[in-house]
RODO-2510 file (C-alpha; in nm, 4 decimals, decimal comma):
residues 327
     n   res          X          Y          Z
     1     x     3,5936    -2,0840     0,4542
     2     x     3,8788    -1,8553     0,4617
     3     x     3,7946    -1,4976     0,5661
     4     x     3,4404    -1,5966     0,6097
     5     x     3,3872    -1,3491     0,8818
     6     x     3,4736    -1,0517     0,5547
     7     x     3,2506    -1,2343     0,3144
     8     x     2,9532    -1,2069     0,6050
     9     x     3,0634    -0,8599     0,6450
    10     x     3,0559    -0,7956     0,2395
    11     x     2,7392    -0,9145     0,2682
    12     x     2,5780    -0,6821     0,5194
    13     x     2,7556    -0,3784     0,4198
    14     x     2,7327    -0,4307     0,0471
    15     x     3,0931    -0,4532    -0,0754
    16     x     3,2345    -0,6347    -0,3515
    17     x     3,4326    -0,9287    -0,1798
    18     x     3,5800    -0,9800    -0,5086
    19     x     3,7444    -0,6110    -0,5497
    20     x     3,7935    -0,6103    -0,1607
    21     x     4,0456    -0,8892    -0,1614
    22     x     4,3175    -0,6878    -0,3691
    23     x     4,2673    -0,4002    -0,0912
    24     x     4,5072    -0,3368     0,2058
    25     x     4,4000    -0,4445     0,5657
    26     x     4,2870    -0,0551     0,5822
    27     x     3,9928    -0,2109     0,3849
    28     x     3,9397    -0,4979     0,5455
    29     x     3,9822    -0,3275     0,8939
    30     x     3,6771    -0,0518     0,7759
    31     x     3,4462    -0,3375     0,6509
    32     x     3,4478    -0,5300     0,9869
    33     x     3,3902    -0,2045     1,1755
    34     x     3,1007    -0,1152     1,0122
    35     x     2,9574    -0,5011     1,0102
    36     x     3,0459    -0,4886     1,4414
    37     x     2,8145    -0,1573     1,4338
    38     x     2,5116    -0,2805     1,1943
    39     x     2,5603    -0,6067     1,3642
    40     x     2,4718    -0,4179     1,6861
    41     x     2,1622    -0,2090     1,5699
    42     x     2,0444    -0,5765     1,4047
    43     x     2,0373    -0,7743     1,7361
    44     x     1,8892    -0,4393     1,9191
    45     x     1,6114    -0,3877     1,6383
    46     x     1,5659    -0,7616     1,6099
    47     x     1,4714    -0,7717     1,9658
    48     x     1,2541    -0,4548     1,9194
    49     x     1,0317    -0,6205     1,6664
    50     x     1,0097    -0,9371     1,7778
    51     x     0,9022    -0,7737     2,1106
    52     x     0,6407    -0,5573     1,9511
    53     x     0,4747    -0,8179     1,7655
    54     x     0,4419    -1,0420     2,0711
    55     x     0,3547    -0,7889     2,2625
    56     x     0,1016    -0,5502     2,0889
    57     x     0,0862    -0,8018     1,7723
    58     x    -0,0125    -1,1064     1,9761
    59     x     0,1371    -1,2825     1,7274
    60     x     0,2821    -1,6507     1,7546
    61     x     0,6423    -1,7160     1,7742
    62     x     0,7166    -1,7773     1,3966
    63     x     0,5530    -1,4910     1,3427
    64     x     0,7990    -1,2689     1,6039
    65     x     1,1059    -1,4023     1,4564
    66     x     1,0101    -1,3082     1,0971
    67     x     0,8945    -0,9077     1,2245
    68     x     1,2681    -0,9465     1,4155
    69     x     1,3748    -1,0457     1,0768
    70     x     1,1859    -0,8111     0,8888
    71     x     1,3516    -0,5285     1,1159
    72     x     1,7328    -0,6501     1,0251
    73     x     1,6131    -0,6308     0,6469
    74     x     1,5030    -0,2595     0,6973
    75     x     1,8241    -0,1575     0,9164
    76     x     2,0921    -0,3429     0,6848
    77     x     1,9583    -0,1237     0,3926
    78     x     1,9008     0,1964     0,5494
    79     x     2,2816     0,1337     0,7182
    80     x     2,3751     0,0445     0,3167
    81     x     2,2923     0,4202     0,2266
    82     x     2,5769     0,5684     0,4094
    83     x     2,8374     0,3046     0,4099
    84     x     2,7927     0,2807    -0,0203
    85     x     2,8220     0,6197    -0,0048
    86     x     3,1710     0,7642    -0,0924
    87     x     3,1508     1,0857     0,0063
    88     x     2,7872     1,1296     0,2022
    89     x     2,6227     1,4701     0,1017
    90     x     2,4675     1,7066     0,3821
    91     x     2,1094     1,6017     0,2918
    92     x     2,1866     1,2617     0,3147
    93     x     2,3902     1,2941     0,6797
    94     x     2,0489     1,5220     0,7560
    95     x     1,8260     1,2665     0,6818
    96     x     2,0172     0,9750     0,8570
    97     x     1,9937     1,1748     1,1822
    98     x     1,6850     1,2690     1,1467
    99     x     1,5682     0,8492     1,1099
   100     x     1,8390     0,8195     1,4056
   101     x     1,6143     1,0119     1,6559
   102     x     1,2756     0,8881     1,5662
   103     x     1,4056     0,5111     1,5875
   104     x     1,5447     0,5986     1,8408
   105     x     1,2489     0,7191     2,0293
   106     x     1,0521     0,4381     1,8732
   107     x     1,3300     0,1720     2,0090
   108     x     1,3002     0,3491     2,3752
   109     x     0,9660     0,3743     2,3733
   110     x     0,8922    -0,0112     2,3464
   111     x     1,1907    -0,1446     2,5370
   112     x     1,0374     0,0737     2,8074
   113     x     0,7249    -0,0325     2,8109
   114     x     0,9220    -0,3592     2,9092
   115     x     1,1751    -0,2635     3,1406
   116     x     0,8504    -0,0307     3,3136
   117     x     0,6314    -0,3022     3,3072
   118     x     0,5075    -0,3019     3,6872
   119     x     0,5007     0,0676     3,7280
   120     x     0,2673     0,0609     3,4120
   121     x     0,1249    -0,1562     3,5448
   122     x    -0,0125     0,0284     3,8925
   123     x    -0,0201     0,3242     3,6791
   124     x    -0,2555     0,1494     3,4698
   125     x    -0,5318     0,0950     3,7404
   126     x    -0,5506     0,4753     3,7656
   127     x    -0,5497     0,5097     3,4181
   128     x    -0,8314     0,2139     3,3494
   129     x    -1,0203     0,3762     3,6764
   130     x    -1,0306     0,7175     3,5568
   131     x    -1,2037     0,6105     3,1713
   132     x    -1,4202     0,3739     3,3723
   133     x    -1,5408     0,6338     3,5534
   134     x    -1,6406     0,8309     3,2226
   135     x    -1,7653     0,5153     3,0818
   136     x    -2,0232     0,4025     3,3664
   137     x    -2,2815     0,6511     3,4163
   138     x    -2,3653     0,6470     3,0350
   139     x    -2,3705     0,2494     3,0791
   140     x    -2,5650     0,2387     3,4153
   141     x    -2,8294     0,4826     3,3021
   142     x    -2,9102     0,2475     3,0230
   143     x    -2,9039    -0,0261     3,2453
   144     x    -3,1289     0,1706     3,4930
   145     x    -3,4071     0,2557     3,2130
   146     x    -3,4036    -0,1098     3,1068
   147     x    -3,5367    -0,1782     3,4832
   148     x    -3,8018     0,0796     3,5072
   149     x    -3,9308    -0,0361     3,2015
   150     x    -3,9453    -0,3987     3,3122
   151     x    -4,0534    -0,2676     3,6480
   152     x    -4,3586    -0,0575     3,5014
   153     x    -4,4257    -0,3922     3,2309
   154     x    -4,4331    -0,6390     3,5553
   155     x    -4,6593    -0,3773     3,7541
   156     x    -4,8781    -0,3846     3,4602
   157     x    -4,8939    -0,7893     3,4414
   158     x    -4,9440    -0,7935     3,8206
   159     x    -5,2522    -0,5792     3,7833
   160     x    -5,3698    -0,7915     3,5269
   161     x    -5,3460    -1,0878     3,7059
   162     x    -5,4865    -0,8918     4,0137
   163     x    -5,7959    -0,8311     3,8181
   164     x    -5,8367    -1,1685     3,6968
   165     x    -5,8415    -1,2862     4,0131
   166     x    -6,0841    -1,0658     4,1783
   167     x    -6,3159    -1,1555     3,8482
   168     x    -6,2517    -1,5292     3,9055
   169     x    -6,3201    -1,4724     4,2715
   170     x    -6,6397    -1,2772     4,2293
   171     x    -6,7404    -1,5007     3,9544
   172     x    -6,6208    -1,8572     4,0039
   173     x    -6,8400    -2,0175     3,6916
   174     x    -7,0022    -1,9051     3,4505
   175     x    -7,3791    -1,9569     3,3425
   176     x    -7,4107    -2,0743     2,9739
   177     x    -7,7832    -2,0461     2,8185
   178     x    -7,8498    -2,3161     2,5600
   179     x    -8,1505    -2,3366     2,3744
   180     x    -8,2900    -2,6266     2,1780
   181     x    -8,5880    -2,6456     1,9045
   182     x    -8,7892    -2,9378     1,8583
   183     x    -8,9625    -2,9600     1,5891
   184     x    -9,3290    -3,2044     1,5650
   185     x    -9,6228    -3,2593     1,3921
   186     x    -9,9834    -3,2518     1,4859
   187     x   -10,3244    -3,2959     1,3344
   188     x   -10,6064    -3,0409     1,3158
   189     x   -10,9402    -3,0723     1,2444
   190     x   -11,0751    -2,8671     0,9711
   191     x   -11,3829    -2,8015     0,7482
   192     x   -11,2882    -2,8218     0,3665
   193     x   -11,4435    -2,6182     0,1130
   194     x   -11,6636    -2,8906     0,0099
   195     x   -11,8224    -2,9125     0,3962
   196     x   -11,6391    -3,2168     0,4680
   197     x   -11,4611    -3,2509     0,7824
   198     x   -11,0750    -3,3178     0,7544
   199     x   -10,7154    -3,3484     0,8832
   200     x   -10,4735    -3,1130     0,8320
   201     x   -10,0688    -3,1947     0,9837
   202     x    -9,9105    -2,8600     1,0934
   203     x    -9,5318    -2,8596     1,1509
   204     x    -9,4656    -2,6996     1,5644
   205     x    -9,1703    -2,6051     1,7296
   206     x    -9,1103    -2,6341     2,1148
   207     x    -8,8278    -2,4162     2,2245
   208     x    -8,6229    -2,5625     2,5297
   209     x    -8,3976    -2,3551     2,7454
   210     x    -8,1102    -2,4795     2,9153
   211     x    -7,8308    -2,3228     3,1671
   212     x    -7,5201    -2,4359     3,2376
   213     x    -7,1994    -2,3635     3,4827
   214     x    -6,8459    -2,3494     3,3383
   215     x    -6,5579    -2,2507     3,5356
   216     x    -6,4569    -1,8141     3,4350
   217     x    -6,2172    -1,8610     3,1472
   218     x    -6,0076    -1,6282     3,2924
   219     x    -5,8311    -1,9387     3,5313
   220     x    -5,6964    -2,0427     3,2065
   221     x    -5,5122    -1,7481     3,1523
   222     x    -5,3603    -1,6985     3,4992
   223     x    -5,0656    -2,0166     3,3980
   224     x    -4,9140    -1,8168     3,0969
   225     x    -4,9517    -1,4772     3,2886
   226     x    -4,7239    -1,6095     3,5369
   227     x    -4,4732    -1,7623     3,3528
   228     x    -4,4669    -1,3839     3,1606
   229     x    -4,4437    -1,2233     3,5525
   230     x    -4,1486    -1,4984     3,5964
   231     x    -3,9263    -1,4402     3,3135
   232     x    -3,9506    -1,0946     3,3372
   233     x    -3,8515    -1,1063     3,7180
   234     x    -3,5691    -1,3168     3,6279
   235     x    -3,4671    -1,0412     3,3377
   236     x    -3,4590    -0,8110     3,5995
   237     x    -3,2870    -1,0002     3,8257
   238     x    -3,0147    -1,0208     3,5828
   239     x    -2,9724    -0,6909     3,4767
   240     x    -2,9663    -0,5971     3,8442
   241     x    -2,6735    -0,8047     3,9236
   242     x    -2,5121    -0,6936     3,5784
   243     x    -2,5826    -0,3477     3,7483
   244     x    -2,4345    -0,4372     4,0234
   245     x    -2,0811    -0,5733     3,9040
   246     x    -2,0719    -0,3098     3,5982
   247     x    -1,7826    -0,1252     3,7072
   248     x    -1,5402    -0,4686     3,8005
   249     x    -1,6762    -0,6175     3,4789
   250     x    -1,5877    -0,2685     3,2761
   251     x    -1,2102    -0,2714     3,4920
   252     x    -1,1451    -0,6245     3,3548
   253     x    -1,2274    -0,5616     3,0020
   254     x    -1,0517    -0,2071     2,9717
   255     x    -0,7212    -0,4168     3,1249
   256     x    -0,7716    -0,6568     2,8921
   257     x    -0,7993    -0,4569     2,5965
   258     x    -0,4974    -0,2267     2,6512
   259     x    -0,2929    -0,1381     2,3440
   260     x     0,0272     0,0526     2,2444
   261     x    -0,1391     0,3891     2,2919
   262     x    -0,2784     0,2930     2,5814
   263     x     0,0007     0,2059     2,7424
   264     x     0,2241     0,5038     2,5614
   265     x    -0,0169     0,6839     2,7355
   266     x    -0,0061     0,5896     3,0934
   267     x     0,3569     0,5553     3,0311
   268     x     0,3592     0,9457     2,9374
   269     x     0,1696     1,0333     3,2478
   270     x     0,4165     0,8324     3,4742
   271     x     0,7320     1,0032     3,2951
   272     x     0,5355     1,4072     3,3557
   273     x     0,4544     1,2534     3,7492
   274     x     0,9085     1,1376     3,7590
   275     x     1,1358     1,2635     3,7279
   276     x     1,3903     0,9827     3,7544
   277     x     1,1563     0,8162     3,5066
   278     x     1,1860     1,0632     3,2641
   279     x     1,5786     1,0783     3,3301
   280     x     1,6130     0,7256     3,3104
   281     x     1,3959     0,7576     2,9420
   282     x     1,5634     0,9909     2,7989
   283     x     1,9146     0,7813     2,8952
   284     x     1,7777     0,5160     2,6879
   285     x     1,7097     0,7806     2,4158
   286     x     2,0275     0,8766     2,4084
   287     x     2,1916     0,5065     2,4061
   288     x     1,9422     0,4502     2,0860
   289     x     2,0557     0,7369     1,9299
   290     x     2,4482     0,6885     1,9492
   291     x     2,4276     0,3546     1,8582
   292     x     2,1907     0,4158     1,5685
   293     x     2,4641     0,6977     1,4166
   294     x     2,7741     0,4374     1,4871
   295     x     2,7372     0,3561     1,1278
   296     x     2,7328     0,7710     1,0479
   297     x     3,0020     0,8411     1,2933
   298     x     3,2404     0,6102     1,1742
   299     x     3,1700     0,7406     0,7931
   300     x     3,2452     1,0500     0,8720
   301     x     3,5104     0,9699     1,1201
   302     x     3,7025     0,7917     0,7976
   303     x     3,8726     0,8863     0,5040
   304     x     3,8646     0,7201     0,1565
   305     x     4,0469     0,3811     0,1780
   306     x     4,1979     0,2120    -0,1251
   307     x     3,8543     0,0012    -0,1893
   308     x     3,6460     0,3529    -0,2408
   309     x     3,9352     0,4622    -0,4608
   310     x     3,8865     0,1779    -0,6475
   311     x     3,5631     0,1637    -0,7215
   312     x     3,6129     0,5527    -0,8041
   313     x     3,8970     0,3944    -1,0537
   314     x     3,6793     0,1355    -1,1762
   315     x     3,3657     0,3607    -1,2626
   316     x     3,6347     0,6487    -1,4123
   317     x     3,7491     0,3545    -1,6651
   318     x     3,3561     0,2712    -1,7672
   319     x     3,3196     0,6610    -1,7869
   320     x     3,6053     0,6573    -2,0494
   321     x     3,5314     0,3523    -2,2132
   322     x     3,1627     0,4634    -2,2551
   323     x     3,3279     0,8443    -2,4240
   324     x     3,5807     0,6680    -2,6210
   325     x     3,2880     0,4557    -2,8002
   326     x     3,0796     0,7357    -2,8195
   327     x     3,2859     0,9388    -3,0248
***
């Protein structure tokens, strides 16, 4: 357990506990210094993605620890770049700066969102307001047509059922003929070719007519006509009260389907409308970036220690031994 507090700071910085414990405390001194300042952008980036996926992510708390943990992964080796560096070149410094800033901006930009929550929050309903209002018309002019075309349907059924009536009215029952054959036999007298008289059986048929009164068949129809005049009434009904509460019913969706660029949005337009927010934003930027280039700072800030000359000693023996056997 003995210089455990070293061997955790080997670990995150990527030296060699073994060479570093026949360094000087000048060694030592420079590997806890840079573990105290990628120690600090861990805990600050941890809480930036486990934020973010709760937040924009909706994801369950398991799931925010590992994106927290996924972040410390990602800043220990970008951190490892410089510190295993012995003597950083320009394009390298360049490029660490250049990551600085946008993480940075990136690491204001969310913790923002949190520390602005209730102003984004009543910026929000102007925000939401203003792409309801581009939203609605398109939505209540569909709305609209579906009612006129109901309306002109149910005017349609009503004359129908208007004309039934006045038929049923005007013609209560209706007169059915029915005719009926009955068919007999009777004798006639005739004169055969021989002179005799005799009886011949024809075959008759006595048409009767009958009428009778059946209720209009149109009273059978007038039940389902109704129930069609009903349901459509009761469509209309609907999509009159869906008229009706469009716009609180488009407000509570749009809220609840707010994401990061929504809300990097309305957070934009409140930072152009303040001035003390923007001030107080680009503070934040700033504390980002200096702690992001503590690692860089203190780099450059240092001079080779006895564990870089090492490892320059070290590799310069390889080098030799590697010549000696190729000759």
């Amino acid at each position: 357990m003995k210089h455990l507090w070293i061997r955790f700071g080997c670990f995150m910085t990527g030296y060699n506990y073994s060479i570093l414990q026949r360094c000087s405390e000048v060694a030592f001194k420079t590997v806890k210094k840079y573990t105290a300042a990628i120690l600090i952008v861990c805990i600050l980036w941890f809480f930036i993605g486990f934020t973010f996926a709760h937040r924009y992510l909706s994801l369950s708390i398991p799931g925010c620890i590992l994106a927290g943990i996924l972040s410390i992964i990602i800043i220990v080796q970008v951190e490892r770049q410089i510190v295993l560096t012995i003597n950083p070149g320009r394009l390298l410094i360049l490029s660490r700066v250049c990551l600085a800033f946008m993480m940075s901006i990136l690491g204001a930009v969310i913790i923002d969102q949190i520390l602005f929550e209730k102003d984004i929050e009543i910026e929000k309903i102007t925000y939401v307001s203003e792409k309801v209002d581009k939203i609605l018309p398109s939505k209540n002019e569909e709305l609209l047509r579906q009612i006129a075309a109901l309306d002109t349907t149910i005017n349609k059924k009503e004359q129908e059922k208007a004309s039934y009536i006045d038929d049923i009215s005007k013609h209560p029952t209706t007169v059915v003929k029915t005719t009926q054959t009955a068919t007999k036999r009777i004798p006639v007298q005739a004169i055969s070719s021989s002179g005799k008289d005799t009886t011949i059986w024809r075959t008759t048929s006595d048409y009767i007519v009958g009428t009778t009164q059946l209720p209009n068949s149109k009273i059978t129809l007038l039940p389902s006509l109704d129930s069609v005049i009903g349901n459509m009434r009761d469509q209309k009904a609907q999509k009159e009260n869906k008229l009706l509460h469009m716009r609180p019913e488009l407000e509570k969706e749009m809220k609840a389907k707010t994401g990061f660029l929504d809300e990097l949005t309305i957070m934009t337009r409140m930072l152009s409308g303040s001035y003390v927010a923007l001030g107080f934003w680009l503070l934040w930027i700033s504390f980002f970036l200096l702690i992001e280039m503590l690692v860089l700072f203190s780099k450059m800030g240092d001079k080779s220690n006895d564990y870089d000359k090492v490892v320059v000693h070290h590799m310069n023996l390889q080098m030799r031994r590697l010549e000696v056997l190729g000759n």
